[in-house]
N, C-alpha and C positions, 0 to 999 in steps of 0.2 A: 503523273500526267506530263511534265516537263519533258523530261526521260523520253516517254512514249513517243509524244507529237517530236520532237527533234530527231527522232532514229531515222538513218537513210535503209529505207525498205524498197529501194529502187529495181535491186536486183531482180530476174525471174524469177529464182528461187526463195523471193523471203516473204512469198501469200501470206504466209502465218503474221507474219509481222503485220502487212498491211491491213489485217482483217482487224488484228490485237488494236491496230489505231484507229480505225473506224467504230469499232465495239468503243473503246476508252473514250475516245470524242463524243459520240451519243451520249454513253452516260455523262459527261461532262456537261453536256451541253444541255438533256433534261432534266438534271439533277443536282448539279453540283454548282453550276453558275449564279445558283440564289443565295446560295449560301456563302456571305458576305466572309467569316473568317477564313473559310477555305479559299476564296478567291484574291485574298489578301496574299496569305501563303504563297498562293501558285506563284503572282506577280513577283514577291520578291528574290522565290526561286529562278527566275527567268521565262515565265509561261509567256509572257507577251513576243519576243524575241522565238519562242518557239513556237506560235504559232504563226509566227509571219513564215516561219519555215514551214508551215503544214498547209500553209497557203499555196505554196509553189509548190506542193507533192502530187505531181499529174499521174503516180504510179498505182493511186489507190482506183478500188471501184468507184462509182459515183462521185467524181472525183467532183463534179458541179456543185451539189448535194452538200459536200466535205468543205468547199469553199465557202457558199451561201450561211455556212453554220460558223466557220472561222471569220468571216464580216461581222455578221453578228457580235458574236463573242468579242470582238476587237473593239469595237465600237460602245457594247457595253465597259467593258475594263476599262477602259481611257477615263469614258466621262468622266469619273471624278474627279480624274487628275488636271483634264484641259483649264478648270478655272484656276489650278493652285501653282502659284509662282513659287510664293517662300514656305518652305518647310517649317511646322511649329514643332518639329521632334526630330531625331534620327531616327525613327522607324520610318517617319512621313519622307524624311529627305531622302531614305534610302530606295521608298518605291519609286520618289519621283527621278531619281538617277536611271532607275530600272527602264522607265518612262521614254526619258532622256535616252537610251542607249536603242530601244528597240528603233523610234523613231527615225533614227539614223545608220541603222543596219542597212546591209545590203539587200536582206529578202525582201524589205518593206516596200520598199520602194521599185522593184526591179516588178515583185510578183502582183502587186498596185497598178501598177502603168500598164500589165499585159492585159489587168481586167479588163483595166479603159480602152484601151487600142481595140481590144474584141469589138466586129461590127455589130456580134448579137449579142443581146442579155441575156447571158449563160445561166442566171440565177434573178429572182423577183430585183428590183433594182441594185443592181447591181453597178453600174454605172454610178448610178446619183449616191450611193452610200461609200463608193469607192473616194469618188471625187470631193466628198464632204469630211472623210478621214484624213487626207490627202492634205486638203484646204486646212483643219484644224493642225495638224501635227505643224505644218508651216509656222503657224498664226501662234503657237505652243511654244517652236522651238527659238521665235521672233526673240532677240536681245530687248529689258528692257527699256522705253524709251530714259534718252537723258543718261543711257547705259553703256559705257565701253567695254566691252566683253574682251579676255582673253583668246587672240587668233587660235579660232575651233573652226577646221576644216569641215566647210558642207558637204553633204550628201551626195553621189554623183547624181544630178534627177534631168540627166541627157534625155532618158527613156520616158519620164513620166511627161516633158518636153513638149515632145515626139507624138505621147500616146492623146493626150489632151487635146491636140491642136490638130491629132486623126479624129478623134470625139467630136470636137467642136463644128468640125467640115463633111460629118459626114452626111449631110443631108437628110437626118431623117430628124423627127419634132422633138424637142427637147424643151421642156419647162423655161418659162423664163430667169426664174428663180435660180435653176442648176445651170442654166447659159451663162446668167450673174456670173455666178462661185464660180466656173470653170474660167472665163477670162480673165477676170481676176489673180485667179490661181497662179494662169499661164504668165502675166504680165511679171507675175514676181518671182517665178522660175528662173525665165528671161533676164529679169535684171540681174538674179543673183539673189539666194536666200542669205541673213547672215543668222549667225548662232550661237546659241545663248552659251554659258558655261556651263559645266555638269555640276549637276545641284549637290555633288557628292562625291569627292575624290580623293586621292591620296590618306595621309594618315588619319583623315576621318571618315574616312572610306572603310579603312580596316577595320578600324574600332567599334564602328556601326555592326559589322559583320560578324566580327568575335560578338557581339551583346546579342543581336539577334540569333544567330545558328550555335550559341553555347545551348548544349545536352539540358541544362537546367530552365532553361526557356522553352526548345521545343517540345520536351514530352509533356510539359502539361498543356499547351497550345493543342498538339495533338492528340491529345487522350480527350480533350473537352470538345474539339471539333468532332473525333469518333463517335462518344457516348452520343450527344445531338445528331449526330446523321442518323445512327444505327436508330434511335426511338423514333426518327422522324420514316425511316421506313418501317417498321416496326407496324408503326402507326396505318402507315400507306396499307401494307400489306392486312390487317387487319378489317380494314375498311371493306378490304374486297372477298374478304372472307377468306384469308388464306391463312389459316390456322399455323402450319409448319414455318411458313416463312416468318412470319411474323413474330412466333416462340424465337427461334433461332435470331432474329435481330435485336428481339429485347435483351436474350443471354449475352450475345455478343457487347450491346451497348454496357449492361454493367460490368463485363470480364476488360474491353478495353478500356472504358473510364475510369476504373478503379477507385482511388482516392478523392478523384477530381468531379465527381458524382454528388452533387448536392445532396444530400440525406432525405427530403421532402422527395425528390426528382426520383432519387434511385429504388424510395418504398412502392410511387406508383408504378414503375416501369416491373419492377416485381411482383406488384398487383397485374399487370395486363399480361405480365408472361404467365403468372399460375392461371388467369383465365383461361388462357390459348390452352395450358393444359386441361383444364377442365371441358373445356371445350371438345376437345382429342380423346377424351374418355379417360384419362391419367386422375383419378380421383385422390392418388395418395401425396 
């Protein structure tokens, strides 16, 4: 997914590509965003950062559609991070770096500020959810008080500036609530954001990275996220009466989880694949 959403598929000739991240985004987005271990993974591969990139890809179809779906998606991923200052693990400290880094990216901010500056609402609020990400990522990246942070250069946010204060003036009605949060927003733009330290760096940056992405940690992560996705479609397909599919995801789910397949888990999931067979007319 990472991969995917950050390809420059800009060219004329790279349809294929563009379709590839539109198909991959869908499934992302009705399938896999629930799924709390896989959304973990994504972030500490860098999905947050790549999808600020996919926010500014005006080369797909439905490129409004693609947007409306990467807010979303942005907005659920953070949440959990907005309350959490101090790290109680290096796994924890390492997403919130991840956090830390997207937020100060150039796409974030450049492709954020064009939402807002747009006079129409390209997508259902689009506007008020921009400006509320916007507002929290600030309020996130705020030094604690009583806190002297080491000088960590902000974000250039000329444009989001610019784009808030076209928002604010454009004459048409806007909640009082999101009039609130946008002046607000603007006033502390204006003075100057300042910013906190990365929750994660140098030689404990590495070492975090070697313990998380050593071979020995991720295939069992990923074989258990596999086994549960595949019975969780399995399941789906089932439901709708789709005999083949359904076989074929159970097979899958024990062939990918292999060892990491709970014994209890992996006898029913072999129960509802021989039914599908029985089902198919496969009696033996």
């Amino acid at each position: 997914y990472v991969d995917a959403f950050a390809l420059d598929a800009s060219a004329p000739t790279a349809r294929r590509q563009r379709l590839m991240k539109i198909k991959l985004l869908a499934l992302f987005y009705t399938l896999h965003r629930k799924d709390g271990a896989l959304v973990e993974r994504f972030l500490h591969y860098g999905g947050l950062e790549a999808l600020c990139d996919l926010l500014g890809d005006e080369s797909m179809e439905q490129s409004e559609v693609v947007k409306s779906q990467v807010v979303e998606l942005l907005m659920e991923c953070l949440e959990p991070y907005m309350k959490v200052q101090q790290a109680s693990s290096g796994r924890q400290a390492h997403a919130l770096h991840k956090v830390w880094k997207a937020l100060r990216c150039r796409p974030f901010w450049k492709n954020f500020s064009k939402i807002i500056a747009d006079p129409a609402e390209r997508f259902p609020r689009s506007h008020e959810n921009s400006l509320r990400i916007v507002a929290g990522s600030v309020g996130w990246l705020r030094p604690e008080v009583n806190f002297i942070p080491e000088k960590v250069a902000p974000p250039d946010t000329s444009e989001a500036i610019e784009a808030i204060q076209a928002y604010l003036n454009c004459g048409r009605s806007i909640r009082p609530d999101i009039r609130g949060v946008g002046e607000d927003l603007l006033e502390e733009l204006q003075t100057g954001i300042k910013v906190r330290e990365d929750p994660l760096r140098g030689f404990d940056l590495q070492k975090v990275k070697e313990e998380l992405f050593e071979e020995e940690v991720i295939w069992p992560e990923a074989a258990a996220q596999a086994w549960q996705s595949l019975r969780k479609m399995g399941n789906e397909a089932f439901k709708k009466g789709l005999i083949w599919p359904a076989e074929a995801a159970y097979g899958l789910a024990l062939q990918e989880g292999g060892s990491m397949v709970p014994d209890n888990d992996a006898s029913l999931i072999l129960s509802n694949r021989s039914l599908m067979l029985l089902k198919a007319g496969h009696h033996r």
